[in-house]
DSSP file (Angstrom, degrees, kcal/mol; ACC not computed):
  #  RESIDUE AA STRUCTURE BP1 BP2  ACC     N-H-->O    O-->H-N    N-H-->O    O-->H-N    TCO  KAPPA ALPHA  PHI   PSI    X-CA   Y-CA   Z-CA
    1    1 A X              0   0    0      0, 0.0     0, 0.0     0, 0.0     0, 0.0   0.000 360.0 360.0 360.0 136.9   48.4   22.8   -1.1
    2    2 A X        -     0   0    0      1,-0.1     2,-0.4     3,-0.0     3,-0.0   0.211 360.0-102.7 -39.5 167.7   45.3   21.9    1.0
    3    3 A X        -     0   0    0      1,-0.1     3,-0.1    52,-0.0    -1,-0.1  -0.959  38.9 -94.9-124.3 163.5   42.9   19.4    0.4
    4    4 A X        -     0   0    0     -2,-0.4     2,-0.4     1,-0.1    -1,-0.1   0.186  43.5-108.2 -43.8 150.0   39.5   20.0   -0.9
    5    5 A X        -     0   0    0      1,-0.1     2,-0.3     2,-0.0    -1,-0.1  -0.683  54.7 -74.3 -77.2 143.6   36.9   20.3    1.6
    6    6 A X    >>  -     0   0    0     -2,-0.4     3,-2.8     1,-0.1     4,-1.2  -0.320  23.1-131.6 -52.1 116.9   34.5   17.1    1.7
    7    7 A X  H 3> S+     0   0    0     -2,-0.3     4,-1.5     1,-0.3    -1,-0.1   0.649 108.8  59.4 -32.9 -13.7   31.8   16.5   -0.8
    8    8 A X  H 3> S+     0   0    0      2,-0.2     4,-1.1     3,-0.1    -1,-0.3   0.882 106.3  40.8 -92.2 -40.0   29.7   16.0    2.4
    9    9 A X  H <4 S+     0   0    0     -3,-2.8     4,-0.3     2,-0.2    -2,-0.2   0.774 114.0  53.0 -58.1 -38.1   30.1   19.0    3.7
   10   10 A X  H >X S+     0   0    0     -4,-1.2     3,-4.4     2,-0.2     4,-1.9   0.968 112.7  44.0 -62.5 -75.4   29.8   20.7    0.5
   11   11 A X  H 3X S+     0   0    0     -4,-1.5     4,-1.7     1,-0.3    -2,-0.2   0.726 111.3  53.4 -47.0 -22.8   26.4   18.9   -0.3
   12   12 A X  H 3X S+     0   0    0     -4,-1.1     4,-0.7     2,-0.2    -1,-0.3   0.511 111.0  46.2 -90.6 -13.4   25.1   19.5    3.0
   13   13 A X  H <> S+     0   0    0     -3,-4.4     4,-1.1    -4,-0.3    -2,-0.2   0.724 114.4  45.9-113.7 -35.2   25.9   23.3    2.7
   14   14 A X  H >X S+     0   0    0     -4,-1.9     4,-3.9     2,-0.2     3,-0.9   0.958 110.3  58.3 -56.5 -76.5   24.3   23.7   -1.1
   15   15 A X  H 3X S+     0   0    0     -4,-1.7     4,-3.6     1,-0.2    -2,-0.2   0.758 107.0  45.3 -21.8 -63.3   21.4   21.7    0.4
   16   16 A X  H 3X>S+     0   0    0     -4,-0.7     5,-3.3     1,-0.3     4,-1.6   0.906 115.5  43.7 -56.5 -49.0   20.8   24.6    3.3
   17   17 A X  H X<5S+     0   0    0     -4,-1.1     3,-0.5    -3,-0.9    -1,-0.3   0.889 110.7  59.0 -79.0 -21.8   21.1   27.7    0.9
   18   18 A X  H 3<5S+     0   0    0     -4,-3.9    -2,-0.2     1,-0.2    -1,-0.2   0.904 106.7  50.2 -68.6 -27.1   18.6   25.4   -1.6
   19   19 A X  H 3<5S-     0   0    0     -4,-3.6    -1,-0.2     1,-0.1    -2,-0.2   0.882 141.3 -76.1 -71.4 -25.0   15.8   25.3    1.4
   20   20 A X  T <<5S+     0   0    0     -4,-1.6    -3,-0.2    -3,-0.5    -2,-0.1   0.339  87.9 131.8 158.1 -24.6   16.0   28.6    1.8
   21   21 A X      < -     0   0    0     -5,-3.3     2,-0.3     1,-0.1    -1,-0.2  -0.071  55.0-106.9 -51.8 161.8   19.3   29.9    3.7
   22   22 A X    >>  -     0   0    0      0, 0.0     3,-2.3     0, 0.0     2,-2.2  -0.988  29.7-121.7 -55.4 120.9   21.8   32.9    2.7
   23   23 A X  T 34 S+     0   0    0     -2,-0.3    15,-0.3     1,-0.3    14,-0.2  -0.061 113.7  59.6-103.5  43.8   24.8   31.5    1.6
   24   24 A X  T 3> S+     0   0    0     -2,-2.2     4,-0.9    13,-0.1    -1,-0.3   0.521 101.4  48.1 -33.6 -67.9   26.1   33.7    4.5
   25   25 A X  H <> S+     0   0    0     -3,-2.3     4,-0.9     1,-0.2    -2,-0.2   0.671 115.2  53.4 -65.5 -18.7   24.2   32.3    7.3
   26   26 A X  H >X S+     0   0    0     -4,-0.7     4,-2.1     2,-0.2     3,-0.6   0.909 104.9  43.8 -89.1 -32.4   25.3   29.2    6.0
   27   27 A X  H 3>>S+     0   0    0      1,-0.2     5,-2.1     2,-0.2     4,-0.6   0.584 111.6  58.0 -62.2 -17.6   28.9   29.5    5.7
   28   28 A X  H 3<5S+     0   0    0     -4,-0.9    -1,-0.2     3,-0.2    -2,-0.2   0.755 109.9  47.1 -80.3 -34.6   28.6   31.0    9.2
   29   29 A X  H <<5S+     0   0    0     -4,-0.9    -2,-0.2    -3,-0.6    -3,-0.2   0.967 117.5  39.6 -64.5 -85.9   26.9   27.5   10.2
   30   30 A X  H  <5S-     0   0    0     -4,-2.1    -2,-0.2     1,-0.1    -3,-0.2   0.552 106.9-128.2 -27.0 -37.0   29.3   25.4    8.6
   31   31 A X  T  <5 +     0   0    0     -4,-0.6     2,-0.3    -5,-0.2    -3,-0.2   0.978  66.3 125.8  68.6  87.2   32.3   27.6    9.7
   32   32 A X  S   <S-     0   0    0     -5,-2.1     2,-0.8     0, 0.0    -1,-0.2  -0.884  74.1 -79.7-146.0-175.6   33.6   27.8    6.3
   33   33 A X    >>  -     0   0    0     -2,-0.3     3,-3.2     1,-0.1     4,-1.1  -0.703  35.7-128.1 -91.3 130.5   34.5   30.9    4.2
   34   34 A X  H 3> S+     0   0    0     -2,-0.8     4,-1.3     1,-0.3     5,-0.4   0.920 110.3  49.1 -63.6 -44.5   31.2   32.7    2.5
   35   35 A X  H 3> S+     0   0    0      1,-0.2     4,-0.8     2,-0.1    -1,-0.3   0.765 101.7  61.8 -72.3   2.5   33.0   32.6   -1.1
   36   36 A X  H <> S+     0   0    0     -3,-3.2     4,-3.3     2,-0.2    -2,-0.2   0.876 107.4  41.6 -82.7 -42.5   33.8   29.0   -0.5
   37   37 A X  H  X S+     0   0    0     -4,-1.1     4,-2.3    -3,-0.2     5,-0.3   0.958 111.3  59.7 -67.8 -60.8   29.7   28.4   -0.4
   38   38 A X  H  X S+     0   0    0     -4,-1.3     4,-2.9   -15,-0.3     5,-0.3   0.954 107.7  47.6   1.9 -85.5   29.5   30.9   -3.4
   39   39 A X  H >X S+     0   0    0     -4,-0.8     4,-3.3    -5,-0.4     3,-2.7   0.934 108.7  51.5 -22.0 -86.6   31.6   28.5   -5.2
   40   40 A X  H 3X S+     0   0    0     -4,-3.3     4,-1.3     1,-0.3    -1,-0.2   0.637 113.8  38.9 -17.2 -72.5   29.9   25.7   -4.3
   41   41 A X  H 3X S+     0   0    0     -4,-2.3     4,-0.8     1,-0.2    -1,-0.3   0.714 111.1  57.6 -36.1 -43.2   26.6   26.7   -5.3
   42   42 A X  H <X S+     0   0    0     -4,-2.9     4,-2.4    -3,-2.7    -1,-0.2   0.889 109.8  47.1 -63.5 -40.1   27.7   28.4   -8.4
   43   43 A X  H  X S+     0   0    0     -4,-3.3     4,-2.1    -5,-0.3    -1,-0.3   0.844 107.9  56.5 -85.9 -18.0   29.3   25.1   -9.4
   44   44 A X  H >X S+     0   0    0     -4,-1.3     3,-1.7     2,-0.2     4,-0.6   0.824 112.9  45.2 -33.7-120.5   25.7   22.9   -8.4
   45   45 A X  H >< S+     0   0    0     -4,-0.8     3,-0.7     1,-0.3    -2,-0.2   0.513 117.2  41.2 -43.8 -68.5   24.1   25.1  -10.7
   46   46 A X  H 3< S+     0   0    0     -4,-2.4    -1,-0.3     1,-0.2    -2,-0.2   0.725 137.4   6.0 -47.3 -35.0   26.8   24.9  -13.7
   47   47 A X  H << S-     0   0    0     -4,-2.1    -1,-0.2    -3,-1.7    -2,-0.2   0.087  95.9-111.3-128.3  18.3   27.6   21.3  -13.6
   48   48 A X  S << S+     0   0    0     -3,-0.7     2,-0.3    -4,-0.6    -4,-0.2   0.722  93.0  77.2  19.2  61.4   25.2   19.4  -11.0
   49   49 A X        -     0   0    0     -5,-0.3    -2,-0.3    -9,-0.2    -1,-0.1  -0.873  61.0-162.4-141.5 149.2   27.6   18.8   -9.0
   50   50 A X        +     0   0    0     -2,-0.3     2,-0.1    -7,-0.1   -39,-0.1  -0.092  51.1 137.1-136.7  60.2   29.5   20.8   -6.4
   51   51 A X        -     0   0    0      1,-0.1     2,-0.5   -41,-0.1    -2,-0.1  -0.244  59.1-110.5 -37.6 135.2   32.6   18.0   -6.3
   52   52 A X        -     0   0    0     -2,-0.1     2,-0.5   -47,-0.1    -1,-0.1  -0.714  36.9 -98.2 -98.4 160.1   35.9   19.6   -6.2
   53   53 A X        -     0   0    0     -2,-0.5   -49,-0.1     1,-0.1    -1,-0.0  -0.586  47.7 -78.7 -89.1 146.2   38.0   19.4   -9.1
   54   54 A X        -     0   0    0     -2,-0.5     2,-0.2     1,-0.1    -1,-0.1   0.321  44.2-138.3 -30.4 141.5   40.7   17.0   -9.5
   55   55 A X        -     0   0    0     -3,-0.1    -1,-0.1     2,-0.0   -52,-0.0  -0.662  61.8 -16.1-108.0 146.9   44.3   18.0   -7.6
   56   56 A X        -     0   0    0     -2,-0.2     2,-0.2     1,-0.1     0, 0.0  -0.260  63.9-177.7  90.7-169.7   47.4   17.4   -9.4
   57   57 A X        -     0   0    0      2,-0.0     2,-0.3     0, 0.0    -1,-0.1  -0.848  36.2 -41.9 132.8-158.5   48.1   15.5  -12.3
   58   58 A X        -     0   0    0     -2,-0.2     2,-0.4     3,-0.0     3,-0.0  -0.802  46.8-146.7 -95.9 140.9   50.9   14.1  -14.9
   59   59 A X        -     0   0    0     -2,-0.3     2,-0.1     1,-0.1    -2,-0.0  -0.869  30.0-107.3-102.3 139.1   53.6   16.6  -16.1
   60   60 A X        -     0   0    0     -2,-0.4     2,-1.2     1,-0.1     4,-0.1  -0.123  28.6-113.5 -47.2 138.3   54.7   16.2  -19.1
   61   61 A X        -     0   0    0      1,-0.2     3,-0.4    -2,-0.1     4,-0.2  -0.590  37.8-169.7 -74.9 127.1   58.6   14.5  -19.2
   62   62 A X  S >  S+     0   0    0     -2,-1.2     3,-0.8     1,-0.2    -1,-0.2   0.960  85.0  54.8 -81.6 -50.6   60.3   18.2  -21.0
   63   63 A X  G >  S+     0   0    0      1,-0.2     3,-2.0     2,-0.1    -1,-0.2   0.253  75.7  94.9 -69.5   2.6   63.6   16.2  -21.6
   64   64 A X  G >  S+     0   0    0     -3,-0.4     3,-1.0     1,-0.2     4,-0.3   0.876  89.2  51.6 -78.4 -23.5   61.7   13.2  -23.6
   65   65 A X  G <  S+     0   0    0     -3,-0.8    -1,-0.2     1,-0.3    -2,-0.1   0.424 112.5  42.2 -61.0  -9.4   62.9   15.4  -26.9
   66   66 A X  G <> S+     0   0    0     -3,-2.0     4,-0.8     2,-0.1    -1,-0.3  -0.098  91.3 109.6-143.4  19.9   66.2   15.6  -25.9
   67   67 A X  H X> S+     0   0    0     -3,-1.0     4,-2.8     2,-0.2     3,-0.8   0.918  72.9  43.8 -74.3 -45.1   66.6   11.8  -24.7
   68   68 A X  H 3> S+     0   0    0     -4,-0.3     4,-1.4     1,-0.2     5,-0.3   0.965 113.6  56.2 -77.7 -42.6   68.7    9.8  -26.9
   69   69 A X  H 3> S+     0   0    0      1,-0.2     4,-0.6     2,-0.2    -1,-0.2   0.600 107.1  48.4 -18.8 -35.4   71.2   12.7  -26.9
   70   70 A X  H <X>S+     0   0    0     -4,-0.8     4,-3.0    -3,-0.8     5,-0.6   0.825 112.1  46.7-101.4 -45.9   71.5   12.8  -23.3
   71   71 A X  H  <5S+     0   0    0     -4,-2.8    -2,-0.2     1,-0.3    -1,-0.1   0.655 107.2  54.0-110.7  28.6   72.1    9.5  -22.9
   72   72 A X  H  X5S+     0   0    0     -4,-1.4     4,-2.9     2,-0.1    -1,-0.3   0.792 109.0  53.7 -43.9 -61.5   74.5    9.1  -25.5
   73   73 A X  H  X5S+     0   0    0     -4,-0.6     4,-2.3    -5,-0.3    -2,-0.2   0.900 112.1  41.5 -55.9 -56.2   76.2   11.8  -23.8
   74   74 A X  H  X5S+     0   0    0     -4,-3.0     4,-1.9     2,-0.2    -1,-0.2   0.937 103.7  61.5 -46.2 -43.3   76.2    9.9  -20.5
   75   75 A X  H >4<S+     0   0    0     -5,-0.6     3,-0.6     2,-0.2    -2,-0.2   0.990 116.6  41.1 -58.5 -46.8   77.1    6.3  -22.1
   76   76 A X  H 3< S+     0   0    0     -4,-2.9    -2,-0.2     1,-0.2     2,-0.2   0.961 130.9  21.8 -68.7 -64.0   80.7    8.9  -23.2
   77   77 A X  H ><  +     0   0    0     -4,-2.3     3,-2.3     1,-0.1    -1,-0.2  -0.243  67.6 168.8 -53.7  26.6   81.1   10.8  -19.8
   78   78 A X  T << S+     0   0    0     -4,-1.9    -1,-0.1    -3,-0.6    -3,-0.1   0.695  79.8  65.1 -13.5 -39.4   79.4    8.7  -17.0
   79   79 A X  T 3  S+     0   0    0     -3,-0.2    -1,-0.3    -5,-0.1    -5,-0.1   0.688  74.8 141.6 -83.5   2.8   81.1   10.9  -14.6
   80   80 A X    <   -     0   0    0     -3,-2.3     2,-0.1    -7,-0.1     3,-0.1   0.180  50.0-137.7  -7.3 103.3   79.1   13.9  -15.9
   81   81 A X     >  -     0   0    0      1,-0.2     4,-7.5     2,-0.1    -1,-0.1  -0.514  19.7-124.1 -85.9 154.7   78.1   16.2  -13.2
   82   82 A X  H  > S+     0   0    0      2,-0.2     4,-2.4     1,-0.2    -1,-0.2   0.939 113.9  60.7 -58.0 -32.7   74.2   17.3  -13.8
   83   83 A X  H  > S+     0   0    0      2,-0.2     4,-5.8     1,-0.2    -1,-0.2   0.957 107.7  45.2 -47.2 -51.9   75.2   21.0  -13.7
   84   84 A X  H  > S+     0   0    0      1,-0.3     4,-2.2     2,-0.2     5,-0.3   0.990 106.0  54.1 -57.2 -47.4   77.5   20.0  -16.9
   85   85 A X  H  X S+     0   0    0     -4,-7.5     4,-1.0     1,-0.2    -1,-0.3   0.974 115.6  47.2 -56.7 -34.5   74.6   18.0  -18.5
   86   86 A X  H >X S+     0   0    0     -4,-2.4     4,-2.7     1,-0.2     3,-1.3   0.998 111.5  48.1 -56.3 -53.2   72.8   22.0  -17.8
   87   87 A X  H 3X S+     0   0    0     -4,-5.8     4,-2.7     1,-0.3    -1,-0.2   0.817 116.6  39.5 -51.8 -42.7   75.6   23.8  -19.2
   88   88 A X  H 3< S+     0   0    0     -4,-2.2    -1,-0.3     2,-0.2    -2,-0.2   0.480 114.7  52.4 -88.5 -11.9   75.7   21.4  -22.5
   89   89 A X  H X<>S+     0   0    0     -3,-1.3     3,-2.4    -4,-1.0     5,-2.0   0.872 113.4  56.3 -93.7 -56.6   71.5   21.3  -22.8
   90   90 A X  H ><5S+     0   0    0     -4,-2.7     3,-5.4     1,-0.3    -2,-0.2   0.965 109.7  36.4 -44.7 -71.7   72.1   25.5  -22.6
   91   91 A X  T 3<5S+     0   0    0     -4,-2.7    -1,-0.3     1,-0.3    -2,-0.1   0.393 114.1  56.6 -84.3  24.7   74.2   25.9  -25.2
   92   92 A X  T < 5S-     0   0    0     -3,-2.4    -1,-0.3     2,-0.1    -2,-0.2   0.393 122.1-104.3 -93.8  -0.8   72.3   23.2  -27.4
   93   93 A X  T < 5S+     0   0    0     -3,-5.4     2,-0.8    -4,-0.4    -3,-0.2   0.301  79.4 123.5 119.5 -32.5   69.3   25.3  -26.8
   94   94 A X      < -     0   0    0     -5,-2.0     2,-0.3    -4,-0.2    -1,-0.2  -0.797  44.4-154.2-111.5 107.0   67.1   23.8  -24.4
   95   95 A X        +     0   0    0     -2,-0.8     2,-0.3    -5,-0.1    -9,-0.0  -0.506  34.7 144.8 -92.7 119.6   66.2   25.7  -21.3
   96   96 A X        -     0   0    0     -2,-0.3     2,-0.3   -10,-0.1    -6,-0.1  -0.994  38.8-129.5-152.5 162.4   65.4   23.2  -18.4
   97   97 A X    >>  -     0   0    0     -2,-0.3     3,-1.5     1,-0.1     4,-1.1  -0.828  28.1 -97.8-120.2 167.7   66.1   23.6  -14.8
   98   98 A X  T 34 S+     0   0    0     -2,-0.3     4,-0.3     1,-0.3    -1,-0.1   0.162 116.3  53.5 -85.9  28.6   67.7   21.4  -12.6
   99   99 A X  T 3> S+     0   0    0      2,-0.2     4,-1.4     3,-0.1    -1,-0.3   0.693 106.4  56.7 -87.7 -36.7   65.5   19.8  -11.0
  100  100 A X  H X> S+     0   0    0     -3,-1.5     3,-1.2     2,-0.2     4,-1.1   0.958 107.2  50.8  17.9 -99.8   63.9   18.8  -14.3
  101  101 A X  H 3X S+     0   0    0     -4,-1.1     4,-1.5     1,-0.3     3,-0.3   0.794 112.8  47.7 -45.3 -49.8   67.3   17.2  -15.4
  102  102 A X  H 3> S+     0   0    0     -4,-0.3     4,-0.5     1,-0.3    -1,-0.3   0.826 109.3  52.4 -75.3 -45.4   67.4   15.2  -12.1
  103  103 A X  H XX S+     0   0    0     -4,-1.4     4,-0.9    -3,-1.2     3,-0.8   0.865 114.2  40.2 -61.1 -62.2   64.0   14.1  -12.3
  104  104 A X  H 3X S+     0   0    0     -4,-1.1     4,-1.5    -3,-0.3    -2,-0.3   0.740 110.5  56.2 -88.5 -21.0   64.5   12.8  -15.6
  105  105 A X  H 3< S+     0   0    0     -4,-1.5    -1,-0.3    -5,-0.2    -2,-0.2   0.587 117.8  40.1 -87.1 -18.5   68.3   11.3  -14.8
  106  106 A X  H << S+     0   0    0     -3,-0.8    -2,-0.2    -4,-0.5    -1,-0.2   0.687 106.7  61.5-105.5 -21.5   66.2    9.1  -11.7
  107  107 A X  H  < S+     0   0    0     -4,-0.9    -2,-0.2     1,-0.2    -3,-0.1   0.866 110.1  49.6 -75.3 -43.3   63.1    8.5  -14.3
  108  108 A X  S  < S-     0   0    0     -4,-1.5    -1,-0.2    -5,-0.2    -2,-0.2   0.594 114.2-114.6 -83.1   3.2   66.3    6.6  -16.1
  109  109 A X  S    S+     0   0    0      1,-0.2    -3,-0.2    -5,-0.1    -1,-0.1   0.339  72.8 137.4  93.6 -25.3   67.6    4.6  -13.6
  110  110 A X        +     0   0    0     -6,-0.2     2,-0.5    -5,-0.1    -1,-0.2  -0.282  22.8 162.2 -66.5 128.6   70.7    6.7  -13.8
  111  111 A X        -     0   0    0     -3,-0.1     2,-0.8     2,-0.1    -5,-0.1  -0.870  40.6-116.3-147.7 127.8   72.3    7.7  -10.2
  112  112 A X        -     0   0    0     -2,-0.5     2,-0.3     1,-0.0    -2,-0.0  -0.432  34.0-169.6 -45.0  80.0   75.6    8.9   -9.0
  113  113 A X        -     0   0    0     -2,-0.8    -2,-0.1     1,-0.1     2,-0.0  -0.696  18.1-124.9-129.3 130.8   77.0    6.3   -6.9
  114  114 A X        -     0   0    0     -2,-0.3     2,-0.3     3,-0.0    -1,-0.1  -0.267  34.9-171.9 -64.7 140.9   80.4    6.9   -4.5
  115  115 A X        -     0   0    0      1,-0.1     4,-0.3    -2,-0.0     3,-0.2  -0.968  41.9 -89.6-146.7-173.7   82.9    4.5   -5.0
  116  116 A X  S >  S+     0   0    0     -2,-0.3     3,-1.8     1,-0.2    -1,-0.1   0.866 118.3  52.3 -29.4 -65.5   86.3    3.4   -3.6
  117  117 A X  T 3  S+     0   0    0      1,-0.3    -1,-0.2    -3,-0.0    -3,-0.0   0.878 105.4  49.2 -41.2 -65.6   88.3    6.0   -6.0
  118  118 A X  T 3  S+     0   0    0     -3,-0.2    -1,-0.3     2,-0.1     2,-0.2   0.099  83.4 121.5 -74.7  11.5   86.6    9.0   -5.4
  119  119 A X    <   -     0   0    0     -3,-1.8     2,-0.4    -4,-0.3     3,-0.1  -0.585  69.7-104.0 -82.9 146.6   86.8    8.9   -1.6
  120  120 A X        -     0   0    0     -2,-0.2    -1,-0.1     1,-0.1    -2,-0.1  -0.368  38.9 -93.3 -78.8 138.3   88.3   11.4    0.1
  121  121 A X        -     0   0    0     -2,-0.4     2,-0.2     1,-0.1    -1,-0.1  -0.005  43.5-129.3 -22.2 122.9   92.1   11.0    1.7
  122  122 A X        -     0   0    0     -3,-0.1     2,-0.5     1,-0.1    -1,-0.1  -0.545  22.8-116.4-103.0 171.4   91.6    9.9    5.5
  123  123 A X        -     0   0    0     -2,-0.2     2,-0.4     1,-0.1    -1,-0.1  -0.741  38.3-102.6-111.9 134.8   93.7   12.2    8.0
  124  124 A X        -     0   0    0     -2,-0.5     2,-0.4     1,-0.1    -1,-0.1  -0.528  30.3-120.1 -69.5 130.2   96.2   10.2    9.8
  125  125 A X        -     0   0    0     -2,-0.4     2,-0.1     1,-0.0    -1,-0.1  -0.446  29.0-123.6 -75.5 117.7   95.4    9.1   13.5
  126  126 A X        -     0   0    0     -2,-0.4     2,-0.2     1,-0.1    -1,-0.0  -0.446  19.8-127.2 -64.7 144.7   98.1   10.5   16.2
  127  127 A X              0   0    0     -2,-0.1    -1,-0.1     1,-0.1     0, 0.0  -0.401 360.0 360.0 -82.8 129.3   99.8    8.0   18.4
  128  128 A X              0   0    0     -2,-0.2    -1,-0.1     0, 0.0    -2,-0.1   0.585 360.0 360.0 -95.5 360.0   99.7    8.5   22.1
């Protein structure tokens, strides 16, 4: 996503069509898009301000219902792959996808980390 055009540019573009402009000729000044001025104005008159509104925010955590469960679950399997934590969240009910799950598994501190065991078999080097 973009970011909002600047509140200086905005005010300066309300200002033109309040002296007197069309908020054509003005968007045509500015080089901006003629419903963008539209906007603007519309929102000057509704709220005295023509500020954009806030980008973003907080998502709710979806898994916070389903927390001591999971990491019960972990504390018994550690080696858990996240797909399995999907599979076992599915058939308890609770549709979350897995980015979600991952999100919440990094939120916890929890991370898969390679160790000595699980490394793969190295291919022997030929003699010249």
């Amino acid at each position: 996503m973009t970011r909002p055009y600047s509140l200086d540019l905005r005010e300066r573009a309300v200002a033109a069509v309040e002296s007197g402009q069309s908020r054509r000729q003005v968007a045509k000044l500015f080089k901006v898009g003629e419903s963008s001025v539209i906007r603007w104005c519309a929102r000057q008159r509704a709220s005295g301000t023509c500020a954009a509104k806030p980008m973003g925010g907080h998502r709710r955590p979806i898994l916070l219902s389903e927390r001591d469960w999971l990491l019960a679950r972990l504390s018994l399997a550690p080696d858990l792959t996240v797909r399995g934590l999907l599979k076992e969240l599915a058939d308890r009910g609770v549709k979350v996808s897995y980015g979600a799950l991952w999100a919440f598994l990094t939120a916890e501190g929890l991370t898969f980390k390679k160790n000595s065991v699980r490394r793969r078999a190295r291919a022997t080097r030929r003699r010249s």
